[in-house]
C-alpha positions in Angstrom: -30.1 42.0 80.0 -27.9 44.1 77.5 -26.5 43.8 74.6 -23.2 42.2 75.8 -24.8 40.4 77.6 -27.2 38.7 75.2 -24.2 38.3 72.7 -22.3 36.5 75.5 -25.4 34.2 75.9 -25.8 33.5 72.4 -22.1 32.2 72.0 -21.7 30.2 74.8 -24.6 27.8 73.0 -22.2 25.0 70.5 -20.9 25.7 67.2 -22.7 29.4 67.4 -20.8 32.0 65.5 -21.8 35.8 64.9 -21.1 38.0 61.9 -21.9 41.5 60.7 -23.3 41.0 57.2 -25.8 43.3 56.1 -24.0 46.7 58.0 -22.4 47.6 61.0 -26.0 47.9 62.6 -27.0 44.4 63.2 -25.1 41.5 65.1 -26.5 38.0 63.3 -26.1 35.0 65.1 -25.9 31.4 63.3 -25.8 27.5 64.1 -25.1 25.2 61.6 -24.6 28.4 59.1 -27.9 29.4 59.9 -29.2 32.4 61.3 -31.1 31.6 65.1 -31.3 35.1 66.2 -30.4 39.4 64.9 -29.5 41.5 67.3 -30.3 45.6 66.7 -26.9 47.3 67.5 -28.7 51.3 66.5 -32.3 50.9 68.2 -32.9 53.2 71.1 -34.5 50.2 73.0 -32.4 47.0 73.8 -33.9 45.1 70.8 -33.6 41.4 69.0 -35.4 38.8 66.4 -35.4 35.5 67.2 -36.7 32.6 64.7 -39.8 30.7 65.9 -42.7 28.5 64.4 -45.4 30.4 63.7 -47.9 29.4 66.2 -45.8 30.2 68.9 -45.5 33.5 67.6 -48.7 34.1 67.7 -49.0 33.0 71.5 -45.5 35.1 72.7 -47.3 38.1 70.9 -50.7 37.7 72.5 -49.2 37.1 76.2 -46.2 39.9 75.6 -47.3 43.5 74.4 -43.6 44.3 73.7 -43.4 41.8 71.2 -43.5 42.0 67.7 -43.5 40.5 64.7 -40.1 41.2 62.5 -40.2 40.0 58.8 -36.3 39.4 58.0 -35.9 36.8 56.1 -38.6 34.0 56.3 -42.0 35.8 57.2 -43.3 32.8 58.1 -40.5 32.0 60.7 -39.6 35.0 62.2 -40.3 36.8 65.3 -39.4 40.2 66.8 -38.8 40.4 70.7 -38.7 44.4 71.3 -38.0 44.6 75.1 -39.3 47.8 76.9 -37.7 46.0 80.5 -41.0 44.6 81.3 -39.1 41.1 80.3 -37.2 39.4 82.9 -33.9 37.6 81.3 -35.0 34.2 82.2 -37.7 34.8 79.1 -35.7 36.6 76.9 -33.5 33.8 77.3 -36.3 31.3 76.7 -36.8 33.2 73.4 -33.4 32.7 72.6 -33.0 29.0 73.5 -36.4 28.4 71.6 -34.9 29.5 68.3 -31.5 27.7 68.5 -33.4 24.6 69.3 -35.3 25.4 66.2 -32.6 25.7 63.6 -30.7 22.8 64.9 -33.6 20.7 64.4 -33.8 21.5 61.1 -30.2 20.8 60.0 -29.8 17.8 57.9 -27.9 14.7 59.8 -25.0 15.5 57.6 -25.0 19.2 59.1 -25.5 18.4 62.4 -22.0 15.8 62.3 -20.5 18.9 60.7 -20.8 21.3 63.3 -21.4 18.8 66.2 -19.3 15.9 66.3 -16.5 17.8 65.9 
């Protein structure tokens, strides 16, 4: 997987929309106005954070060396995925459908009719 292509998969999920809005270094992500996953535009290595619950964090880190943990936002819910190609896309794209199922989860009823009932 590259960068287009991990942008590609990220929007073809609903209601997903991307922004720049720290700098022109990092692609963000959001459902439901709410960030699912970051994606490094400067690192040297293919690179992304993805949101997930903290105990599966701590299992992806343990059964992946070339994951990390990334501290953006919420340190509690966030979760670096560093890929050095020893990561086949069907698991990064696991990582990626985790964390939207995640956020939408957590929208309120009134969010979710908002963005998808449309």
């Amino acid at each position: 997987m590259n960068v287009e292509e991990f942008r590609e998969y990220c929007l073809m999920k609903h209601a997903v929309i991307e922004c720049l809005p720290f700098d022109d270094t990092t692609l963000v992500f959001k459902v439901g106005g709410k960030m699912f996953a970051l994606l490094d535009l400067e690192s040297e290595v293919f690179s992304f954070s993805v949101k997930c619950d903290p105990e599966k964090a701590l299992e992806l880190r343990e059964q992946y060396p070339c994951i990390k943990p990334a501290y953006h936002f919420n340190k509690k819910h966030w979760n670096g995925v560093l890929v050095d190609g020893s990561l086949d896309d069907k698991t990064l794209c696991s990582f990626v459908d985790h964390s939207y199922d995640l956020v939408v989860s957590g929208l309120s009823k009134k969010e979710k009719e908002t963005y998808f009932l449309k």
